[in-house]
Each structure stands twice: as structure tokens, then as C-alpha cells.
C-alpha positions as CSV (number, residue, x, y, z in Angstrom):
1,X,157.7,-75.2,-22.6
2,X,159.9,-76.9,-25.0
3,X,157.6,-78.0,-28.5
4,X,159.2,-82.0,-28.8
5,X,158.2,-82.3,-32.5
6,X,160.8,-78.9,-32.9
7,X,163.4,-81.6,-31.8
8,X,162.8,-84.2,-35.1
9,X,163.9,-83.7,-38.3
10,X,162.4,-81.2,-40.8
11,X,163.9,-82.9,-43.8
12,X,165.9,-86.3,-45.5
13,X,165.8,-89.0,-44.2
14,X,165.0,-88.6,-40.6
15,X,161.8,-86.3,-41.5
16,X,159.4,-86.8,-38.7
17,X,162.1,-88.6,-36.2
18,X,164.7,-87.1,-34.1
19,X,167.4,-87.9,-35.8
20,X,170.0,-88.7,-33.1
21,X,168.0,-90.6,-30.9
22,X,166.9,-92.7,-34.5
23,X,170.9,-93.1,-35.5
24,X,171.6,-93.9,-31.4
25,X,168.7,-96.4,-30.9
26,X,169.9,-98.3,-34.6
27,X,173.9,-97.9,-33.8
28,X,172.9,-99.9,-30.1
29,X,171.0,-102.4,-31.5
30,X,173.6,-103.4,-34.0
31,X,176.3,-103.2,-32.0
32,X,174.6,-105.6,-29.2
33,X,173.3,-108.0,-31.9
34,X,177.2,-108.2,-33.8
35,X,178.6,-108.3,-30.2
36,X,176.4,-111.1,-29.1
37,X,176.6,-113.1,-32.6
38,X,180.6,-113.1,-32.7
39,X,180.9,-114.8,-29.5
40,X,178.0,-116.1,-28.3
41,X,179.5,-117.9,-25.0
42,X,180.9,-115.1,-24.0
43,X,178.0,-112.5,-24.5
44,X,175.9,-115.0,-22.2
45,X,178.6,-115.4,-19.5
46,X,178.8,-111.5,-19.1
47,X,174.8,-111.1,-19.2
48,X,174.8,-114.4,-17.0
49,X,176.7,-112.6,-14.3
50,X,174.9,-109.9,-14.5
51,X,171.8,-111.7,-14.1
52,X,173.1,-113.6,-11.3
53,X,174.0,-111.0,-9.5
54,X,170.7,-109.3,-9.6
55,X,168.9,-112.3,-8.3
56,X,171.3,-113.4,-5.4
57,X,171.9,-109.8,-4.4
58,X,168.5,-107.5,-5.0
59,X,165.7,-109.8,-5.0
60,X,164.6,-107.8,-2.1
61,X,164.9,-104.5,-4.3
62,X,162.7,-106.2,-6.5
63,X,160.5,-107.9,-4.3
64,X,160.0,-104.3,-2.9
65,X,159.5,-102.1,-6.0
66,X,157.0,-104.4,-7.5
67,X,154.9,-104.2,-4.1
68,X,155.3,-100.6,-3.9
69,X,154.0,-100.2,-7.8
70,X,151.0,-102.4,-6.3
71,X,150.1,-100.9,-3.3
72,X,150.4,-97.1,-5.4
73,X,147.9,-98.6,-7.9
74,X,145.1,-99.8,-5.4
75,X,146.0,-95.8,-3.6
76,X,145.1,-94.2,-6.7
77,X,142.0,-96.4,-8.0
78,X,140.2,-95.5,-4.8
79,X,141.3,-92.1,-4.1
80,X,140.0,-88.9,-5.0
81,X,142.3,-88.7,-8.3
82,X,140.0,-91.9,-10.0
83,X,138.0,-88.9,-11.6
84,X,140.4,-87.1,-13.5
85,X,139.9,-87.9,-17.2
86,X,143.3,-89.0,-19.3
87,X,143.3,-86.1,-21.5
88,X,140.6,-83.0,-21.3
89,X,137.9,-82.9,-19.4
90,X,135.5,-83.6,-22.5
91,X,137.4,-86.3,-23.9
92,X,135.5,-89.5,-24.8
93,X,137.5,-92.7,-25.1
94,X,138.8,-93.7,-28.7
95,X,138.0,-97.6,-28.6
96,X,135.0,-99.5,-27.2
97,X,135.4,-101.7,-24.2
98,X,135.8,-104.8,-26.4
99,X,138.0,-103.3,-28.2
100,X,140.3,-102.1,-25.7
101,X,140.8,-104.9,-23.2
102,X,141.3,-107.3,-26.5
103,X,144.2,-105.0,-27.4
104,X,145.3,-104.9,-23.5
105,X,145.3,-108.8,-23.2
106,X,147.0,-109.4,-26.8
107,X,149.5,-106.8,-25.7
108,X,150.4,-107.8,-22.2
109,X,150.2,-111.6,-21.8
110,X,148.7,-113.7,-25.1
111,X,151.5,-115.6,-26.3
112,X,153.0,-116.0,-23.0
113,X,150.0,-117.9,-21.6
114,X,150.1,-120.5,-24.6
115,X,154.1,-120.7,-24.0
116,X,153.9,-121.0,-20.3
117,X,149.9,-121.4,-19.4
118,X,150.4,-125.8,-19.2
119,X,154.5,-125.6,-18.9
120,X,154.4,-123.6,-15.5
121,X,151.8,-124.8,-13.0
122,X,153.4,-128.1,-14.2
123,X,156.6,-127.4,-12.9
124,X,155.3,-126.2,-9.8
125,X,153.0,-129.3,-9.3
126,X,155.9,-131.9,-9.9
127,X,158.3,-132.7,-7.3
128,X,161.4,-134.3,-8.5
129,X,163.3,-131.7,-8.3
130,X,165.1,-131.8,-11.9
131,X,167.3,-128.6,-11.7
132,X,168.7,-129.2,-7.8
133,X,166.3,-126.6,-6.3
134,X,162.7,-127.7,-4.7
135,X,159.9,-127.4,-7.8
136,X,158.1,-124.8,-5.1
137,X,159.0,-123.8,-2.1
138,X,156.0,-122.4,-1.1
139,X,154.4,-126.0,-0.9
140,X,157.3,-127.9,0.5
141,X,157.6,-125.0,3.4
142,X,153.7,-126.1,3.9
143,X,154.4,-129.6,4.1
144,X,153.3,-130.4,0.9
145,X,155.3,-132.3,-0.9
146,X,153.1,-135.2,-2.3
147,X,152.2,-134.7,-6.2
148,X,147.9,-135.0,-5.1
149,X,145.3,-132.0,-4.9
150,X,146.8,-129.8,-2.5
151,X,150.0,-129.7,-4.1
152,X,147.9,-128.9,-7.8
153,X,146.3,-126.2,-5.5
154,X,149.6,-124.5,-4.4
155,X,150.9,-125.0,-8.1
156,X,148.2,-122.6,-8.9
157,X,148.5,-120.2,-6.7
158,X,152.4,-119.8,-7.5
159,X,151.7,-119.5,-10.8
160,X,149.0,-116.8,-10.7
161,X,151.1,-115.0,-8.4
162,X,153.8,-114.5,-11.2
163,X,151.0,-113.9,-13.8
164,X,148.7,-111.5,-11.4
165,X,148.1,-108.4,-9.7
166,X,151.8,-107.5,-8.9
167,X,153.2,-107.9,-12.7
168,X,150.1,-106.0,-14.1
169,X,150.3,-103.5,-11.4
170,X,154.2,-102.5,-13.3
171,X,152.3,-101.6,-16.8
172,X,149.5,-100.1,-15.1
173,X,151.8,-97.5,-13.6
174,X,153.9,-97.0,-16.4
175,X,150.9,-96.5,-18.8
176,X,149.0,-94.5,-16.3
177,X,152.1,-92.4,-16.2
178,X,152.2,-91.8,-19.9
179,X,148.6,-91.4,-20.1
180,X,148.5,-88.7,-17.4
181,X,151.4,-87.2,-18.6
182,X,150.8,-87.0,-22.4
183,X,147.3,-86.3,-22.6
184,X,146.5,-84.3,-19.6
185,X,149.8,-82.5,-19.8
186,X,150.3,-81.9,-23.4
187,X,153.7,-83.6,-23.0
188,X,155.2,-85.8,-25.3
189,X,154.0,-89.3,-25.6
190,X,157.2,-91.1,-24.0
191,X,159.0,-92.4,-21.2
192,X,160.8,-89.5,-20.4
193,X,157.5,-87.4,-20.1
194,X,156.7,-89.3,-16.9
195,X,160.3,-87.5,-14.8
196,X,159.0,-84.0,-15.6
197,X,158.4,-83.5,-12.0
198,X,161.0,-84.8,-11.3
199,X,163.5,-83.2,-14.4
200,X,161.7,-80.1,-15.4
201,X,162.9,-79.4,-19.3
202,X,165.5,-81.3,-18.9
203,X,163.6,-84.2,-20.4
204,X,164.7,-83.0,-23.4
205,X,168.3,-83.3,-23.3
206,X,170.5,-86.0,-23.0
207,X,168.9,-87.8,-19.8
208,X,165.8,-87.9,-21.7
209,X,167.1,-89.6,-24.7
210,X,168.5,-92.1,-22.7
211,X,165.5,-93.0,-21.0
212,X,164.1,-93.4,-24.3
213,X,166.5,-95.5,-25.4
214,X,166.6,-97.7,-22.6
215,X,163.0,-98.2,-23.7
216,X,163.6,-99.1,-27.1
217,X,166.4,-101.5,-26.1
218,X,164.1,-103.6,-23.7
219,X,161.0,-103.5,-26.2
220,X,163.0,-104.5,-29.8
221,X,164.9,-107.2,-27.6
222,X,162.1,-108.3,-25.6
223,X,159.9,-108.6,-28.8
224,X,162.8,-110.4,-30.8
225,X,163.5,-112.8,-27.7
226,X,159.3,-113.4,-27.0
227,X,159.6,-113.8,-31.4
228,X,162.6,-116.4,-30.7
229,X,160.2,-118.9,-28.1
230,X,156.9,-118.0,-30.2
231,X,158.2,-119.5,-33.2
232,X,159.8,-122.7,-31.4
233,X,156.7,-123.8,-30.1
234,X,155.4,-123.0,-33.5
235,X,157.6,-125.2,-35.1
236,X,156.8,-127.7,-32.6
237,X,153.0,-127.4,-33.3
238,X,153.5,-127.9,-37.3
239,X,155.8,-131.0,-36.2
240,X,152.9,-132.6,-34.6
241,X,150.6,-131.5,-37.1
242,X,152.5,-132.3,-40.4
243,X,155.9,-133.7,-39.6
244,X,157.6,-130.7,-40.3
245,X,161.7,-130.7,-38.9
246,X,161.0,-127.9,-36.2
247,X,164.5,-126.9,-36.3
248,X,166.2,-123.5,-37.1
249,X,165.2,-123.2,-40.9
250,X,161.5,-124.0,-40.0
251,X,161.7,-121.3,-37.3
252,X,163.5,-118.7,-39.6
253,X,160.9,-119.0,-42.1
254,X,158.0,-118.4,-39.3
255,X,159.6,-115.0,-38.3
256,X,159.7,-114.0,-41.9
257,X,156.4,-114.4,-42.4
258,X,155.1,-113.3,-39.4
259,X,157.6,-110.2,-39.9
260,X,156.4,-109.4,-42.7
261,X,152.3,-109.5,-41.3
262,X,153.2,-107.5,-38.1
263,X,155.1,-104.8,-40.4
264,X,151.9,-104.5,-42.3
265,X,149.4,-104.2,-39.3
266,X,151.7,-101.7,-38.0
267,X,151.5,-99.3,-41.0
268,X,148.1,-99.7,-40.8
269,X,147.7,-98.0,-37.5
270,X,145.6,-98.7,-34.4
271,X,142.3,-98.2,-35.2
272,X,143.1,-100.4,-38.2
273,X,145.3,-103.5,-38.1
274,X,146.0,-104.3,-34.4
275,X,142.4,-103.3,-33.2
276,X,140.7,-106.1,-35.6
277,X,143.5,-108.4,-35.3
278,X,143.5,-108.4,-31.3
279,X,139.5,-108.8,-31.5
280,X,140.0,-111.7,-34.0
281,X,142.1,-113.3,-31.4
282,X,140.1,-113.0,-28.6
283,X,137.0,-114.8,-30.4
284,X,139.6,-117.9,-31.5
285,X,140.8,-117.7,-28.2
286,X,137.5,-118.3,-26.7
287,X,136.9,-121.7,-28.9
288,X,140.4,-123.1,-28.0
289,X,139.5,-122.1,-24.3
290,X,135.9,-123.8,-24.3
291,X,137.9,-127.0,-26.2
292,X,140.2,-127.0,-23.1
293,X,137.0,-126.3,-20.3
294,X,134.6,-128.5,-22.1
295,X,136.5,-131.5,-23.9
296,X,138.3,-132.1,-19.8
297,X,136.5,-132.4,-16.7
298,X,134.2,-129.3,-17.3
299,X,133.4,-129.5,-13.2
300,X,136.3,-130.2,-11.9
301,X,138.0,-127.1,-13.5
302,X,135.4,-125.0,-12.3
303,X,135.5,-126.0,-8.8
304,X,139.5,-126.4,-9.0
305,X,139.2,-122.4,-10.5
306,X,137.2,-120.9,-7.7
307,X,139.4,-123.0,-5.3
308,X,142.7,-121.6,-6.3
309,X,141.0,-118.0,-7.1
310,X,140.5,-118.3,-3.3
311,X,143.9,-119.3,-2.3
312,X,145.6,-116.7,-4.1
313,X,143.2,-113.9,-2.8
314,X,144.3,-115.1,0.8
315,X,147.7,-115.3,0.3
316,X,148.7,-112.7,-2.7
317,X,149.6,-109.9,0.0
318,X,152.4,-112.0,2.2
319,X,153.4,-113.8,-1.4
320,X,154.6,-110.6,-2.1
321,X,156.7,-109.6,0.8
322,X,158.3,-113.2,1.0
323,X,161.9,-113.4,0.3
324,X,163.5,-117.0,0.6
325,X,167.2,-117.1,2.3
326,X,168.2,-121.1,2.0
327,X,170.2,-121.9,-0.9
328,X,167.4,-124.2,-2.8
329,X,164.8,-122.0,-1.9
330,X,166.7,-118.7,-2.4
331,X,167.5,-120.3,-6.2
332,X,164.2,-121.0,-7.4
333,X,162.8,-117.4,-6.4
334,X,165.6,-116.0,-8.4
335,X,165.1,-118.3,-11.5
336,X,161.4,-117.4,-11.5
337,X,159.7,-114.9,-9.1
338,X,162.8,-112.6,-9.6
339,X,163.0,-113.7,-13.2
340,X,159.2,-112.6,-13.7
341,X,159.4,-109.4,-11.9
342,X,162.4,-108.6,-14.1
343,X,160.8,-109.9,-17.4
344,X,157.2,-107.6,-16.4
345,X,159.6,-104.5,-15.9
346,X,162.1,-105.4,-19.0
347,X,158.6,-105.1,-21.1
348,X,156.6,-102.4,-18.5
349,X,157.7,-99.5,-21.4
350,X,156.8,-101.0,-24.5
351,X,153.3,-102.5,-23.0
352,X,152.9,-99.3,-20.8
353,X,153.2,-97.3,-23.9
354,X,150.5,-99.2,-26.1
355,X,148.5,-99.2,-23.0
356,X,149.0,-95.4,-23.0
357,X,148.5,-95.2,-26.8
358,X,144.6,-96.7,-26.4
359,X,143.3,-95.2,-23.6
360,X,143.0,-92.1,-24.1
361,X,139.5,-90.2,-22.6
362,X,139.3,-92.6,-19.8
363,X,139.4,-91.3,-16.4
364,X,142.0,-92.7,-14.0
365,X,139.9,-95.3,-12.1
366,X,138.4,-97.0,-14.9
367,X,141.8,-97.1,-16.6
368,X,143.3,-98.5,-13.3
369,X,140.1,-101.0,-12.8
370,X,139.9,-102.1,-16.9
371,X,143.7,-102.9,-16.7
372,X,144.5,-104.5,-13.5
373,X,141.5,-106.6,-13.4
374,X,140.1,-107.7,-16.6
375,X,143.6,-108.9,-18.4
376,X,144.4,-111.2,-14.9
377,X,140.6,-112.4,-14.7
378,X,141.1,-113.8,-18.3
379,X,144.8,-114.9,-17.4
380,X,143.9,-116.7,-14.2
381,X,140.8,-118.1,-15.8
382,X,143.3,-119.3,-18.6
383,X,146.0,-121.0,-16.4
384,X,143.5,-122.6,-14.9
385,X,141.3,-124.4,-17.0
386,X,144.9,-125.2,-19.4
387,X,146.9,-125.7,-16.4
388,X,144.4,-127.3,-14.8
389,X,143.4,-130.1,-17.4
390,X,147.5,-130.8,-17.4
391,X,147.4,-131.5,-13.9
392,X,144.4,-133.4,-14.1
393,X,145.7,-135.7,-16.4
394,X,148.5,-136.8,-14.0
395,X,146.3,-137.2,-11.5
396,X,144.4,-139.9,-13.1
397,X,147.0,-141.2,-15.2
398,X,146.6,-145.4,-15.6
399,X,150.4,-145.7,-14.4
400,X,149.6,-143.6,-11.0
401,X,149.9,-139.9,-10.5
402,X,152.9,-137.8,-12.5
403,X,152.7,-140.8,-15.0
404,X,150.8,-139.2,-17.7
405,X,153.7,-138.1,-19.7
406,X,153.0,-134.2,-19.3
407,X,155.1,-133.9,-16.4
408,X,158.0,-135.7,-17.9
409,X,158.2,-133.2,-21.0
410,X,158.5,-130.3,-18.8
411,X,161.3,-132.2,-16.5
412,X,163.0,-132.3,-19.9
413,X,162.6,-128.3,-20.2
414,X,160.5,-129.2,-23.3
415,X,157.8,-126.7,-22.2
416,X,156.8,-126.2,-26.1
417,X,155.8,-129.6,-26.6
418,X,154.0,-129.5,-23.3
419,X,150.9,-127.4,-24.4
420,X,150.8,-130.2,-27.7
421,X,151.3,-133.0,-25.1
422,X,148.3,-132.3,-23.2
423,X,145.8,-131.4,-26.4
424,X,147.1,-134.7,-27.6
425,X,145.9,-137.3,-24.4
426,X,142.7,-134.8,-24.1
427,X,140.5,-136.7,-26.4
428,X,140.1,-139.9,-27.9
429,X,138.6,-137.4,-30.9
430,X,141.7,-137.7,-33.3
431,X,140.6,-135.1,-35.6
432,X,139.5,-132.8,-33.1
433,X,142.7,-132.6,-31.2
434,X,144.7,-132.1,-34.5
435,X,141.9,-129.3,-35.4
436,X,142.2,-127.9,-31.8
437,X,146.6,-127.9,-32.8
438,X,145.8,-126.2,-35.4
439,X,144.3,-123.7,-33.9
440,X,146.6,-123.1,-30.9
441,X,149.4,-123.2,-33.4
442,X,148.0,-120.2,-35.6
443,X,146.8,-118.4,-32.2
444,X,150.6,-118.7,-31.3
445,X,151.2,-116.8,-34.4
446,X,148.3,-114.1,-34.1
447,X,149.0,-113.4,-30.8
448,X,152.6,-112.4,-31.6
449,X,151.7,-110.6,-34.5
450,X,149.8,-108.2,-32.1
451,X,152.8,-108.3,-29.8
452,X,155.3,-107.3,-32.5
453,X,153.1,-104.5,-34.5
454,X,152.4,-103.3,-31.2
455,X,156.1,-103.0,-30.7
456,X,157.0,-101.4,-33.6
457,X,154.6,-98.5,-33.2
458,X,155.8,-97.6,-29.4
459,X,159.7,-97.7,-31.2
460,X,158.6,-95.3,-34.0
461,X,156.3,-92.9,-31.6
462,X,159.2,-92.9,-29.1
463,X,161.9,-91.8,-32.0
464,X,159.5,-89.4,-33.3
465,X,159.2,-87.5,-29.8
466,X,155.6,-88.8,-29.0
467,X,154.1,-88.6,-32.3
468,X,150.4,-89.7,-33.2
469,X,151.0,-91.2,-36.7
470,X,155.3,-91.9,-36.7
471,X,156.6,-91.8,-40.4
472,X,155.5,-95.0,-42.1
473,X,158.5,-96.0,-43.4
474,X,160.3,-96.1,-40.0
475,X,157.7,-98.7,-39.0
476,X,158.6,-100.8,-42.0
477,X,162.2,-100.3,-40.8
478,X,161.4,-101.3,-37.6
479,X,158.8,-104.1,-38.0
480,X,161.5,-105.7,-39.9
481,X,164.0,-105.0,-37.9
482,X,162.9,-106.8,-34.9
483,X,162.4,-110.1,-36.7
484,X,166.4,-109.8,-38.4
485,X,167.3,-109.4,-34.8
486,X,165.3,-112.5,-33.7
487,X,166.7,-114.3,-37.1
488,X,170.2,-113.6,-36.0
489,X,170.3,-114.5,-33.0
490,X,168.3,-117.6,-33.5
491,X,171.3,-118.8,-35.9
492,X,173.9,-117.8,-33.7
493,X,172.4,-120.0,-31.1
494,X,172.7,-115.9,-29.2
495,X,168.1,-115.8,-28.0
496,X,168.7,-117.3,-24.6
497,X,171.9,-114.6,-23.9
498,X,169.7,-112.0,-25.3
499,X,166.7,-113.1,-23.1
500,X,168.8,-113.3,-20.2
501,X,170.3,-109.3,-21.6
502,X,166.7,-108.3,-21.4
503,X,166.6,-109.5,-17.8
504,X,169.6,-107.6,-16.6
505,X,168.4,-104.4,-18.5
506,X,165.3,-104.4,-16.6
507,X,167.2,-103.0,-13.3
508,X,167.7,-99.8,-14.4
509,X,164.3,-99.3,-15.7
510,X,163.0,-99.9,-12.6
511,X,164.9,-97.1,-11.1
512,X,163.2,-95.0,-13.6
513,X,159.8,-96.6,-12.9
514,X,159.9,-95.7,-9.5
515,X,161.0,-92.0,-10.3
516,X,158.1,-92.0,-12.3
517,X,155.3,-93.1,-9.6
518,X,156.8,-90.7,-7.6
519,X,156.3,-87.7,-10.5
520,X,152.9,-89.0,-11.0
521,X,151.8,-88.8,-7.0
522,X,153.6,-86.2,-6.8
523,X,151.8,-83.8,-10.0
524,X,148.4,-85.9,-9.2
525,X,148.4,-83.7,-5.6
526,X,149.2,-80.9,-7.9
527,X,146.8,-81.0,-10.3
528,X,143.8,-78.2,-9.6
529,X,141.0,-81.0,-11.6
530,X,142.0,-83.1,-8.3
531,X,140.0,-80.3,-6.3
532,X,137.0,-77.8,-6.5
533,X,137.4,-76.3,-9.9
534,X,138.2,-73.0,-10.1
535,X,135.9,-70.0,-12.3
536,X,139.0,-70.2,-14.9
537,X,138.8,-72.8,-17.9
538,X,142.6,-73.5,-17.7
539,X,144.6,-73.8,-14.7
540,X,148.0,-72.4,-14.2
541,X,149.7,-75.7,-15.5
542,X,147.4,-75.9,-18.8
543,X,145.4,-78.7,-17.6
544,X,142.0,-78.2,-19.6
545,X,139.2,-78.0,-16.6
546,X,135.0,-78.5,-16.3
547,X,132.7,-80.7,-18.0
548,X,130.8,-77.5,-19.5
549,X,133.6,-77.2,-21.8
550,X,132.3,-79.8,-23.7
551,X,131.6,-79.0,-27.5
């Protein structure tokens, strides 16, 4: 079997990387930034079609492979295969439980739940219909159309449905994948580990490289593009707080500095830098949570939160079959269900990567139980109680229901301001709400800081064929590297073509993801730890075997 760190560079500059995938993966992002910056309109009517075309024409591809990736998930977490260990039999996980579902959560969904977790079930609760297509389908096909309880209800349950099982259910099969395959296996900690199966050696040519670069195109654009709406709602926090212009030169500054932070928590490793920093998030995250539970209506929340739990239980499996046919209807599942499953795939191989990176020793059912269900208990909890105390507040509202002024902001697609809109009218506490902006404001930063450095560290491990500790200097290069890209584009006016880019690459990754459950089922039957161990200590394949190995 082919050694992958043979492939990188002994010496200059590459040492450590393989040098053409590192010249490759640098040549393609400059050449899509410089294309996209020169002409803007036209980059985002090319990526626009593409886009377009996906939604009108595969949402049922999508719809499908999503729901496959789910139902493979819940197979393998109760099948016989939930005992093999992710890496030798006697290996002991690296990070306590803390530790590891805080680096999960900061990975997978932090900043997007501050960006989205008021914006969304907002949308889905109003129903004026701003953008010509209904506001949700799935409660005007119920006969719900009145903005009252049952409508908040259904809002809910939408938006968990874009935020739940089926999204998580993409990174837990790509970072099972890489787990299996790169510590069980011995095989090279990246994507294209994951198609041996399926490829044999030929990993290591040129399809493998360009699975890997595929990778490191949807995980440098999707950071810079998450960077790009991070530091907008940023801007609009230190606007409420201080006045501040929020416009471009206030943003560019913010990805300077946060940059500059990430690049630094990358060098520092796992153990180091993004371990304590996702931890410290968690804890802030907890006292802007209980602001949110505690300064609403504490009761209401909770009974609204095991009402809409409930709902979405009942009605997750035939959410995920549903594909909508009429022009309105057919429009909003592209622009968001579609959108989603696209944006959780476009992101599945950075996220399934880090995933990968910190799990190592666990066995396959408590990696499949930790990730599935503790990062969308918090998220659904989350949307909930922030969500929730939005909606509340146009319930009640003095002027009548939708009245409260939350709504209108996100009618106006001014979904940054909506998360300061609602902190704002929570309180008649002036300091505390300006305290509690403040605090969502720097969470917005932390939370992308663990995004970005996260990033960075699946680029370099990928260039450097699957490498442990990739050359520092490369994560300098490409800690910094993904906040030019986002500075770029932000003054070319080029984030929402590159967003929409990162939606259109996401097709054929998931091709490639659904090669690679079938690899994984497929070497799972194979592998001899699945079965009564044999008297040998190593099976044919290499795979390490009994628990009185242990030293």
C-alpha cells in the first residue's frame, strides 16, 4: 500500500505538503476570486444559473441523497458495527465529552444560529409573502395561514427541519467515513480515503487529488462566504452598540482582526487554541441563552419548545420525502430546503473532517449518537427559545400581531439587524440589553474564529496528505488566506456570487458522498472486528483486533 506522506515534499518550500495539489488548490482559488472580482455580474449570472438549475431540476436528487445519508446513519448506530472503535481496538478517545461536543457545535452550526436562529422561524411565521412565493408552504398546504400559535408552531418545525437530523446526518457520514477510514485503516486522513473501496490505489493519483480539491474549494469559500455574513451582522451589532458606520471598511477591519486570531488558534493546534476557545464559547453561550430563556416568557418558551420538539418528531420522516411541484411552492423549497441541503453538503468535507480530526478512540455508536444528537438538541433548544421570544413578541405586540417591528426587518431581508431588533424590545433593562449586544456581538466573532481555525487545519491536513501536525507556516498561509478571499470579494460587492458558487459546487460532492457511504457499508461488512475475532492479532486487511492488546 501506497505510504501518502512519500507523495509530499522532502524539501523547499513545499516540505511537508504535496506540492502539486498545494500549487493546484492556490492556482484555483486565485483564479476563481480574480474571475469573480473583474466582473462581478457576470460571475453571479453564470453561478446563478447553475444554481437555478440545480433547484428547479434535482431537488428530488437532493431530497433523496440527504434521506439516504439519514436513514444509513440510524442503520449503523444500531447495528452490530456500533462497537467497532475508530482506530485500534485499545484506543481511548483524545478529548473529554465537554470538550468534544463544544468543538462539534462551534464547528457545525455556531455562527449560523446567531445569523439565522431569530431571522428564520421569522420568515416562516410571517405571511405577507415579500418575495412572490408563500413564507411556508407547509402551513399554508395545512390551512394555516393566520400569523397566531399554530402558524409560530409550524414556523418551528420548518425551521428545525433545515437545522436537524437530516443536515447533521451529511457530516456524520462524511466524518464517520474519515474516521473509519483513517484511523482504523491506516489511510490517509482525507476525503479521498473514504473511495478506497471503491478506487483501490487509485486514490492516489489524479482522481484523488481532485477529490481533495473539491474539498478545499467548498471549505476556503464556504469559510470566506460564512466570514462575509459574520462580519455584517458584526458590524451591525457595533452600530447599535456605538454608532459605528457598519459599512464595508468597518467589516474589512473585522475580518482582519479576526484573521489574524483564527491564524493564531490554528498554529496552536487542537488540543491547544480551538479546544479552549470552543469551551469558552459554549459557557458565554449559555449566559446569552439564559438572557434570551429567562429575560422572555421563561414558561411559555418551555411549553412552546416541547410543543414544537413534538411536531417535528411526528413529522421529520414525510418532511423529508416531500417535494413541492406548484410554482410558489416549488420556489420556496428551492430557495431554502434545497438551498440548505446544498449549503450542509457544500460544508459536509471541511466539518466532516474536523469532526474526524477529534474523534478519534470512540467507537462507531457513540460517535454516531454524540454527533447526531447532542449538536441538534442544543440547536433546536437554541431556535427555540431565540426564535421563539421573536415570535412572541409579535404576538403580543400593542399594534396587533406581526406589529412588533421584528417581522418587518426580516420582510426587508435585514436578517442581521433582526437578532439586535429582538434583544432591543426584550427588556425595559437599557443596560442590560446593550450588555446582552455586546455579548452576542463578540460570540458572533468567537464563534467564527472557531469556524475559520477549524478550516484552516482541514486545508493544510488535506495538502499535506492526511498529516497530524501540517507545516505551520502553511496554516499561516492559509488562515490568512481565507480572510483576503472574504476581503475581496466583500469590496467587489462578489460574497453573495461566491455564496451562491459554494451552492452549485455542493452537487458534485454529493456524488462523492454517496460513493463514500457506499465504501464505508460496504468495508464495514468486511471488516473481521465486525465478527467473532479470530486467534490472530491482525486481520488480513491490518485492522488492529482484541481488547487484550491493550498496553
Amino acid at each position: 500500500m501506497t505510504n501518502p506522506q512519500d507523495l509530499c515534499a522532502k524539501t523547499g518550500f513545499f516540505t511537508g505538503l504535496h506540492s502539486g495539489m498545494g500549487i493546484a488548490a492556490k492556482a484555483m482559488v486565485v483564479v476563481f476570486v480574480v474571475f469573480t472580482a473583474l466582473n462581478v455580474e457576470f460571475a453571479n449570472g453564470i453561478y446563478s444559473a447553475i444554481r437555478s438549475w440545480i433547484e428547479a431540476s434535482l431537488n428530488w436528487y437532493y431530497i433523496s441523497a440527504v434521506t439516504i445519508m439519514l436513514f444509513v446513519c440510524f442503520y449503523l448506530m444500531l447495528s452490530r458495527f456500533g462497537k467497532i472503535r475508530l482506530g485500534d481496538d485499545d484506543s481511548r478517545p483524545e478529548f473529554s465529552n465537554f470538550s468534544w461536543f463544544a468543538m462539534l457545535f462551534s464547528a457545525g452550526v455556531g455562527i449560523g444560529l446567531l445569523f439565522f436562529g431569530i431571522a428564520e422561524p421569522m420568515f416562516y411565521f410571517d405571511n405577507t409573502q415579500p418575495w412572490g412565493y408563500p413564507n411556508n408552504p407547509f402551513a399554508d398546504h395545512a390551512g394555516i395561514t393566520e400569523m397566531g400559535v399554530d402558524r409560530a408552531v409550524l414556523a418551528m418545525r420548518v425551521t428545525y427541519f433545515h437545522w436537524g437530523f437530516h443536515g447533521w446526518a451529511v457530516y456524520v457520514m462524511i466524518g464517520l467515513c474519515l474516521a473509519y477510514f483513517g484511523f482504523r485503516k491506516k489511510l490517509p486522513l482525507t476525503l479521498r480515503s473514504a473511495l478506497y473501496p471503491v478506487l483501490g490505489d487509485k486514490i492516489y493519483g489524479p482522481i484523488g487529488h481532485a477529490v481533495d480539491l473539491l474539498a478545499v474549494f467548498g471549505t476556503v469559500f464556504g469559510v470566506a462566504t460564512s466570514l462575509g455574513l459574520g462580519v455584517s451582522q458584526m458590524a451591525t451589532g457595533l452600530n447599535f452598540l456605538m454608532g459605528i458606520d457598519p459599512g464595508v471598511t468597518t467589516q474589512i477591519i473585522l475580518i482582519v482582526i479576526i484573521s489574524i486570531v483564527a491564524t493564531g488558534s490554528a498554529v496552536s493546534g487542537v488540543g491547544n487554541g480551538i479546544r479552549i476557545i470552543s469551551e469558552w464559547n459554549i459557557w458565554l453561550s449559555v449566559v446569552l441563552l439564559a438572557y434570551f430563556l429567562f429575560g422572555g416568557p421563561a414558561g411559555w418558551l418551555m411549553g412552546f419548545f416541547v410543543t414544537t420538539i413534538g411536531d417535528y418528531l411526528w413529522n421529520v420522516v414525510p418532511m423529508g420525502f416531500r417535494t413541492f411541484n406548484a410554482e410558489g411552492d416549488s420556489a420556496w423549497q428551492g430557495g431554502w430546503t434545497i438551498f440548505y441541503w446544498g449549503w450542509w453538503i457544500s460544508w459536509a468535507p471541511f466539518v466532516g473532517m474536523f469532526i474526524a480530526r477529534i474523534s478519534r478512540g470512540r467507537t462507531i455508536r457513540e460517535f454516531m449518537v454524540g454527533v447526531m444528537f447532542v449538536p441538534t438538541t442544543i440547536a433546536f433548544f437554541w431556535l427555540c427559545i431565540f426564535g421563539g421570544n421573536a415570535i412572541h413578541l409579535e404576538l403580543t405586540a400593542d399594534g396587533g400581531v406581526g406589529t412588533a417591528g421584528i417581522a418587518q426587518l426580516v420582510r426587508d431581508w435585514n436578517l442581521p439587524a433582526a437578532l439586535y431588533g429582538t434583544i432591543e424590545r426584550m427588556t425595559d433593562v437599557n443596560w442590560l440589553n446593550m450588555a446582552m449586544a455586546a455579548l452576542a456581538t463578540f460570540l458572533l466573532a468567537t464563534w467564527f474564529i472557531t469556524s475559520s481555525d477549524s478550516g484552516t487545519l482541514v486545508i493544510t491536513t488535506m495538502l499535506s496528505m492526511g498529516s497530524d501536525n501540517p507545516p505551520q507556516k502553511f496554516r499561516i498561509v492559509w488562515g490568512l488566506g481565507e480572510g483576503f478571499v472574504a476581503a475581496v470579494l466583500l469590496m467587489a460587492g462578489g460574497l453573495k456570487a461566491l455564496q451562491t458558487a459554494s451552492i452549485a459546487a455542493a452537487l458534485p460532492v454529493s456524488v462523492i458522498m454517496l460513493f463514500m457511504t457506499y465504501g464505508l457499508v460496504k468495508s464495514l461488512h468486511e471488516d473481521p472486528s465486525a465478527v467473532s475475532l479470530p486467534d490472530e492479532k491482525f486481520a488480513p486487511d491490518g485492522t488492529r483486533l482484541g481488547a487484550d492488546l491493550r498496553t
